[in-house]
N, C-alpha and C positions, 0 to 999 in steps of 0.2 A: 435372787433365790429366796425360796418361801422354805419354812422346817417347821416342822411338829413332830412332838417328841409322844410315845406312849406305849401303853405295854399291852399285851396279849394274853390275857390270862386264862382263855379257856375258846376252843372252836369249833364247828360240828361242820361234816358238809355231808352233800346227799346228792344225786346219780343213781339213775336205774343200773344196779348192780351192784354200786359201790354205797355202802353204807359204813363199816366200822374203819378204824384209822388201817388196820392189816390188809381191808380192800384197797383204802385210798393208796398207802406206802405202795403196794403191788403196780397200782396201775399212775403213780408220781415214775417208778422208775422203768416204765415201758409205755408211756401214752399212746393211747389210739383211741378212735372213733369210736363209741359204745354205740350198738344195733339199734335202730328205733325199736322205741317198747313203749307202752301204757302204763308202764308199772308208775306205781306212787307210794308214797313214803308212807310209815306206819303213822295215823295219828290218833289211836284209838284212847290216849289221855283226855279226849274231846268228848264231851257227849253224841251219840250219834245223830242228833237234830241240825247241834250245829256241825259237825263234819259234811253232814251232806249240801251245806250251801257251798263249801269250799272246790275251787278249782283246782287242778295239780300243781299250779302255782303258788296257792296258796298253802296247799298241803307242804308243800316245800318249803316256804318259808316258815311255818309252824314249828317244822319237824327238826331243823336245826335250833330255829330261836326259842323254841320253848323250853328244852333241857340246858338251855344258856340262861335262861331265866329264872330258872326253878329254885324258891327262898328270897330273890331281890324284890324289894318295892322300890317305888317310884323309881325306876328303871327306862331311863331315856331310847328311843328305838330310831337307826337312822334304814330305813328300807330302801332299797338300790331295784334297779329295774329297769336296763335300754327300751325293753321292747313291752313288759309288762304283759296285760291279758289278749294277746295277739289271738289264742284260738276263740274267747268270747267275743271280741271286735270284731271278726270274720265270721260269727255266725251271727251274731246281729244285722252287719251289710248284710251277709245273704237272705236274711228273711227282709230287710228291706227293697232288695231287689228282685223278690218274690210276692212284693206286694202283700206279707204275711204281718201281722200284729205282733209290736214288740212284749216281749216278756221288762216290764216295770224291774224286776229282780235282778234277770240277765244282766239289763243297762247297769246299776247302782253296783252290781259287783264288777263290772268293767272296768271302771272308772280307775286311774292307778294311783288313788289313794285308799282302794278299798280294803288293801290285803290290811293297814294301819288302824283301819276302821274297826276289821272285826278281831285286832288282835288287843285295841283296848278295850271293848264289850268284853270279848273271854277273860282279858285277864283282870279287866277293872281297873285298868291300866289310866292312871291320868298325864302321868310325865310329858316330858315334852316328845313329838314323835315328827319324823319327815319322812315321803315319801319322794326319793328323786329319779327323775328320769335322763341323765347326763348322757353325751356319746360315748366315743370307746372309752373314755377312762373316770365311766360314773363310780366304780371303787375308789379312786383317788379323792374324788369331789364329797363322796360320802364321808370319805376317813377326815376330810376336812371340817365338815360338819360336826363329825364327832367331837375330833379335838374343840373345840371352840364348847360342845355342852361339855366336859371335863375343864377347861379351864374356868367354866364360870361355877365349877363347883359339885360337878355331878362325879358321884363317888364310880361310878362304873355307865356304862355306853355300849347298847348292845347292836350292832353294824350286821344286819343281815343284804345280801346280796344272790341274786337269782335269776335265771331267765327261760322260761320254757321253747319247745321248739314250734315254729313258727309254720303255721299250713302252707302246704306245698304254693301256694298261690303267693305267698309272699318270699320262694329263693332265689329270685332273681333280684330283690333287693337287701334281705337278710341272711349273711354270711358267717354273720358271728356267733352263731349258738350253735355248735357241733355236736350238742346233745343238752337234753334239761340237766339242769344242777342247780346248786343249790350254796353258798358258805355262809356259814354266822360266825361271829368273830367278838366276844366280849373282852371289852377293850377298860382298863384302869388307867390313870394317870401312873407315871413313872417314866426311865427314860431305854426299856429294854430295847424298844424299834426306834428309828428315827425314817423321818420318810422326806424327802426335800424335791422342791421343782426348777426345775432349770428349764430355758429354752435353746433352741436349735434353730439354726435359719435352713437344715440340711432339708430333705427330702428322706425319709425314718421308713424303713423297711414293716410292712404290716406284723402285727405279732401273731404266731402260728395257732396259740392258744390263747380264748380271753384267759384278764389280767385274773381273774380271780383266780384259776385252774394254775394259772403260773405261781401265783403268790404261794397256794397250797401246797406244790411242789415245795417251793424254799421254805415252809415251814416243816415240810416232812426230810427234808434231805438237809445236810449241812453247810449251804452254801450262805453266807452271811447278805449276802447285796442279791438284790431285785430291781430289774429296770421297766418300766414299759412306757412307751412312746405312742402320743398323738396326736397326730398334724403337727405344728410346734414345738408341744411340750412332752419333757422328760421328766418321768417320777423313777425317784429312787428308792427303794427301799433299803435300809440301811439294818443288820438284828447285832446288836450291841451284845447280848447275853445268848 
Protein backbone atom coordinates (compact mmCIF):
# COMPACT_ATOMS: atom_id res chain seq x y z
CA UNK A 1 0.00 0.00 0.00
CA UNK A 2 1.19 3.48 -1.33
CA UNK A 3 -0.10 6.91 0.87
CA UNK A 4 0.35 10.48 0.35
CA UNK A 5 -0.69 12.71 2.58
CA UNK A 6 -1.95 16.59 1.60
CA UNK A 7 -4.25 19.29 1.90
CA UNK A 8 -6.93 21.08 -0.25
CA UNK A 9 -6.84 24.45 0.20
CA UNK A 10 -9.01 26.06 -2.36
CA UNK A 11 -11.10 24.28 -5.74
CA UNK A 12 -13.14 25.47 -8.64
CA UNK A 13 -15.17 23.11 -11.05
CA UNK A 14 -17.19 24.10 -14.14
CA UNK A 15 -20.18 22.19 -16.28
CA UNK A 16 -22.47 23.74 -18.56
CA UNK A 17 -24.97 24.97 -16.03
CA UNK A 18 -23.08 24.39 -12.86
CA UNK A 19 -20.72 27.19 -12.19
CA UNK A 20 -20.82 28.54 -8.43
CA UNK A 21 -20.51 25.85 -5.30
CA UNK A 22 -24.71 26.50 -4.75
CA UNK A 23 -25.05 25.06 -8.37
CA UNK A 24 -22.47 22.20 -7.68
CA UNK A 25 -24.02 21.41 -3.79
CA UNK A 26 -27.65 21.30 -5.87
CA UNK A 27 -26.63 19.01 -8.33
CA UNK A 28 -23.80 16.75 -5.65
CA UNK A 29 -27.17 15.96 -3.88
CA UNK A 30 -29.37 14.78 -6.89
CA UNK A 31 -26.99 13.86 -9.96
CA UNK A 32 -28.15 13.44 -13.32
CA UNK A 33 -27.06 13.86 -16.77
CA UNK A 34 -26.76 17.59 -17.74
CA UNK A 35 -28.32 18.23 -21.67
CA UNK A 36 -25.89 18.56 -24.28
CA UNK A 37 -25.14 22.26 -24.68
CA UNK A 38 -22.20 24.52 -26.27
CA UNK A 39 -21.95 26.66 -23.57
CA UNK A 40 -18.39 27.47 -22.22
CA UNK A 41 -17.07 29.01 -19.32
CA UNK A 42 -16.37 32.79 -18.85
CA UNK A 43 -12.78 33.60 -19.75
CA UNK A 44 -12.98 37.08 -20.47
CA UNK A 45 -9.69 37.79 -17.76
CA UNK A 46 -8.02 36.64 -21.25
CA UNK A 47 -7.32 38.96 -23.87
CA UNK A 48 -9.53 38.38 -26.63
CA UNK A 49 -6.64 37.44 -29.22
CA UNK A 50 -5.70 34.75 -27.09
CA UNK A 51 -9.24 33.55 -26.00
CA UNK A 52 -9.89 32.91 -29.50
CA UNK A 53 -7.15 30.19 -30.03
CA UNK A 54 -8.64 28.29 -27.13
CA UNK A 55 -10.94 25.31 -27.40
CA UNK A 56 -13.83 24.63 -24.69
CA UNK A 57 -11.34 22.37 -23.36
CA UNK A 58 -9.11 24.70 -22.84
CA UNK A 59 -11.63 27.31 -21.79
CA UNK A 60 -12.33 24.92 -19.01
CA UNK A 61 -9.27 24.39 -17.80
CA UNK A 62 -8.59 28.18 -17.61
CA UNK A 63 -11.69 28.91 -16.07
CA UNK A 64 -11.10 26.79 -12.97
CA UNK A 65 -7.21 27.12 -12.78
CA UNK A 66 -6.82 30.61 -13.25
CA UNK A 67 -8.87 31.90 -10.12
CA UNK A 68 -6.77 29.01 -8.22
CA UNK A 69 -3.79 30.73 -9.38
CA UNK A 70 -4.47 34.32 -9.02
CA UNK A 71 -1.15 36.07 -6.69
CA UNK A 72 1.08 32.47 -6.85
CA UNK A 73 4.30 32.44 -8.65
CA UNK A 74 6.16 29.72 -9.68
CA UNK A 75 3.19 27.60 -9.19
CA UNK A 76 3.65 23.89 -10.25
CA UNK A 77 0.50 22.71 -12.76
CA UNK A 78 -0.29 18.91 -12.97
CA UNK A 79 -3.17 18.91 -16.10
CA UNK A 80 -5.25 15.56 -16.20
CA UNK A 81 -6.99 14.68 -19.49
CA UNK A 82 -8.28 10.64 -20.55
CA UNK A 83 -9.43 11.74 -23.63
CA UNK A 84 -8.04 15.44 -24.22
CA UNK A 85 -8.82 17.36 -27.60
CA UNK A 86 -11.06 14.61 -29.01
CA UNK A 87 -13.49 17.24 -31.14
CA UNK A 88 -9.98 18.90 -32.64
CA UNK A 89 -8.60 15.14 -33.51
CA UNK A 90 -11.98 14.39 -35.39
CA UNK A 91 -11.75 17.37 -37.35
CA UNK A 92 -8.38 16.94 -38.28
CA UNK A 93 -9.17 13.02 -39.47
CA UNK A 94 -12.01 14.32 -41.22
CA UNK A 95 -10.32 17.05 -43.35
CA UNK A 96 -7.67 14.27 -43.86
CA UNK A 97 -10.17 11.97 -45.19
CA UNK A 98 -11.47 14.73 -47.36
CA UNK A 99 -8.32 15.07 -48.84
CA UNK A 100 -8.57 18.82 -47.49
CA UNK A 101 -5.12 20.68 -46.22
CA UNK A 102 -4.44 20.70 -42.57
CA UNK A 103 -4.71 23.86 -40.68
CA UNK A 104 -0.62 24.02 -39.03
CA UNK A 105 -2.56 25.71 -35.76
CA UNK A 106 -5.50 23.18 -35.52
CA UNK A 107 -2.62 20.38 -35.36
CA UNK A 108 -0.16 22.24 -32.47
CA UNK A 109 -3.35 23.00 -30.42
CA UNK A 110 -4.39 19.25 -30.59
CA UNK A 111 -1.59 18.04 -29.28
CA UNK A 112 -2.28 17.17 -25.27
CA UNK A 113 0.24 19.05 -23.98
CA UNK A 114 -1.04 22.20 -25.56
CA UNK A 115 -3.71 23.15 -22.97
CA UNK A 116 0.13 23.52 -20.51
CA UNK A 117 1.55 25.25 -23.30
CA UNK A 118 -0.67 28.12 -23.60
CA UNK A 119 -1.14 28.30 -19.89
CA UNK A 120 2.69 29.22 -19.38
CA UNK A 121 2.72 31.88 -22.43
CA UNK A 122 -0.44 33.62 -20.54
CA UNK A 123 0.81 33.34 -17.34
CA UNK A 124 4.64 33.38 -17.90
CA UNK A 125 4.39 30.65 -15.98
CA UNK A 126 8.02 28.60 -15.87
CA UNK A 127 7.42 26.02 -12.95
CA UNK A 128 7.37 22.70 -13.42
CA UNK A 129 4.19 21.57 -15.33
CA UNK A 130 2.58 17.88 -16.66
CA UNK A 131 0.27 17.16 -18.85
CA UNK A 132 -1.08 13.33 -18.23
CA UNK A 133 -3.14 11.15 -20.11
CA UNK A 134 -3.98 8.06 -17.53
CA UNK A 135 -7.14 5.55 -17.92
CA UNK A 136 -9.88 5.72 -15.52
CA UNK A 137 -8.17 6.78 -12.56
CA UNK A 138 -5.73 9.55 -14.29
CA UNK A 139 -7.00 11.86 -11.02
CA UNK A 140 -5.31 9.42 -8.86
CA UNK A 141 -2.07 9.28 -11.07
CA UNK A 142 -2.12 13.11 -11.28
CA UNK A 143 -2.56 13.66 -7.39
CA UNK A 144 0.49 11.47 -7.43
CA UNK A 145 2.51 13.69 -9.35
CA UNK A 146 1.51 16.41 -7.28
CA UNK A 147 2.39 14.95 -4.13
CA UNK A 148 5.96 14.20 -5.23
CA UNK A 149 6.44 18.42 -6.59
CA UNK A 150 5.27 19.34 -2.71
CA UNK A 151 7.57 16.87 -1.20
CA UNK A 152 10.47 18.12 -3.19
CA UNK A 153 9.50 21.59 -1.89
CA UNK A 154 6.91 23.15 -3.86
CA UNK A 155 4.91 25.57 -1.54
CA UNK A 156 1.53 24.74 -3.28
CA UNK A 157 0.52 22.37 -6.52
CA UNK A 158 -2.24 23.34 -8.68
CA UNK A 159 -4.19 19.74 -10.15
CA UNK A 160 -6.47 20.66 -12.85
CA UNK A 161 -8.62 17.92 -14.41
CA UNK A 162 -11.06 17.88 -17.44
CA UNK A 163 -12.68 16.22 -20.10
CA UNK A 164 -14.87 17.42 -23.03
CA UNK A 165 -17.65 15.44 -24.64
CA UNK A 166 -16.56 13.26 -27.39
CA UNK A 167 -18.25 13.40 -31.11
CA UNK A 168 -20.82 11.24 -31.72
CA UNK A 169 -18.43 8.92 -33.79
CA UNK A 170 -16.46 8.16 -30.84
CA UNK A 171 -19.75 6.55 -28.34
CA UNK A 172 -19.33 3.39 -28.93
CA UNK A 173 -15.93 3.44 -27.47
CA UNK A 174 -16.09 6.55 -25.00
CA UNK A 175 -18.45 6.12 -22.10
CA UNK A 176 -16.91 8.08 -19.46
CA UNK A 177 -17.64 11.63 -20.11
CA UNK A 178 -21.41 12.11 -19.37
CA UNK A 179 -21.10 15.70 -19.86
CA UNK A 180 -17.89 18.43 -20.12
CA UNK A 181 -16.57 19.37 -16.83
CA UNK A 182 -14.02 20.60 -15.44
CA UNK A 183 -12.09 20.40 -11.43
CA UNK A 184 -8.97 22.43 -10.15
CA UNK A 185 -8.00 21.58 -7.00
CA UNK A 186 -4.94 23.79 -5.29
CA UNK A 187 -3.42 21.44 -3.33
CA UNK A 188 -0.60 22.50 -0.06
CA UNK A 189 1.45 20.14 1.82
CA UNK A 190 -0.22 19.26 5.14
CA UNK A 191 -1.88 16.21 6.32
CA UNK A 192 -5.93 17.16 5.98
CA UNK A 193 -6.65 14.36 3.11
CA UNK A 194 -4.82 11.31 2.88
CA UNK A 195 -5.27 9.25 -0.21
CA UNK A 196 -3.79 5.49 -0.12
CA UNK A 197 -3.60 2.41 -3.01
CA UNK A 198 -4.50 -0.99 -2.37
CA UNK A 199 -5.11 -3.78 -4.85
CA UNK A 200 -7.93 -6.34 -5.43
CA UNK A 201 -7.62 -9.61 -7.29
CA UNK A 202 -11.72 -9.18 -7.39
CA UNK A 203 -13.50 -8.25 -10.52
CA UNK A 204 -14.65 -3.97 -9.20
CA UNK A 205 -18.02 -2.86 -10.29
CA UNK A 206 -17.49 0.21 -12.96
CA UNK A 207 -18.06 3.73 -11.16
CA UNK A 208 -21.32 5.33 -12.04
CA UNK A 209 -19.80 8.77 -12.27
CA UNK A 210 -15.96 9.77 -13.23
CA UNK A 211 -13.73 9.91 -10.04
CA UNK A 212 -13.45 13.56 -10.37
CA UNK A 213 -17.52 14.27 -10.12
CA UNK A 214 -17.38 11.76 -7.21
CA UNK A 215 -14.52 13.24 -5.31
CA UNK A 216 -16.48 16.85 -5.70
CA UNK A 217 -19.43 15.10 -4.17
CA UNK A 218 -17.34 14.23 -0.97
CA UNK A 219 -15.93 17.57 -0.85
CA UNK A 220 -19.46 19.14 -0.99
CA UNK A 221 -21.26 16.70 1.51
CA UNK A 222 -19.95 15.23 4.66
CA UNK A 223 -18.88 11.98 4.09
CA UNK A 224 -15.16 11.51 5.21
CA UNK A 225 -13.76 8.42 2.75
CA UNK A 226 -13.80 8.16 -1.03
CA UNK A 227 -13.23 5.17 -3.01
CA UNK A 228 -12.72 4.43 -6.65
CA UNK A 229 -11.57 1.42 -8.44
CA UNK A 230 -9.61 0.37 -11.63
CA UNK A 231 -9.10 -2.91 -13.04
CA UNK A 232 -6.99 -3.81 -9.87
CA UNK A 233 -6.48 -0.95 -8.04
CA UNK A 234 -8.24 0.76 -5.19
CA UNK A 235 -7.87 4.52 -4.16
CA UNK A 236 -9.01 5.82 -1.11
CA UNK A 237 -9.54 8.91 -0.21
CA UNK A 238 -9.24 9.39 3.14
CA UNK A 239 -10.49 13.79 4.61
CA UNK A 240 -8.93 13.94 8.03
CA UNK A 241 -10.21 17.62 8.80
Amino acid sequence: MSVINFNIAQWRAWAPGLESVDDWQAWSRDPVVLPSSDAAPDVSFLPAMQRRRLSRLARMAFSVGWPLADGLKDLPLVFISRHGETPRTFDILSELAADQPLSPTQFSLSVHNAIIGLWSIMRGETSEMTALAAAGDGLEHGMLEAAALLEEGATAVLVVVTEEQPPEAYSTWIDDVPFPYALGLLLTPGKDWQLSLNSTPQALSKPHWPHALNLLRTLLGQQTTCQHAWKNRVWTWQRNQ
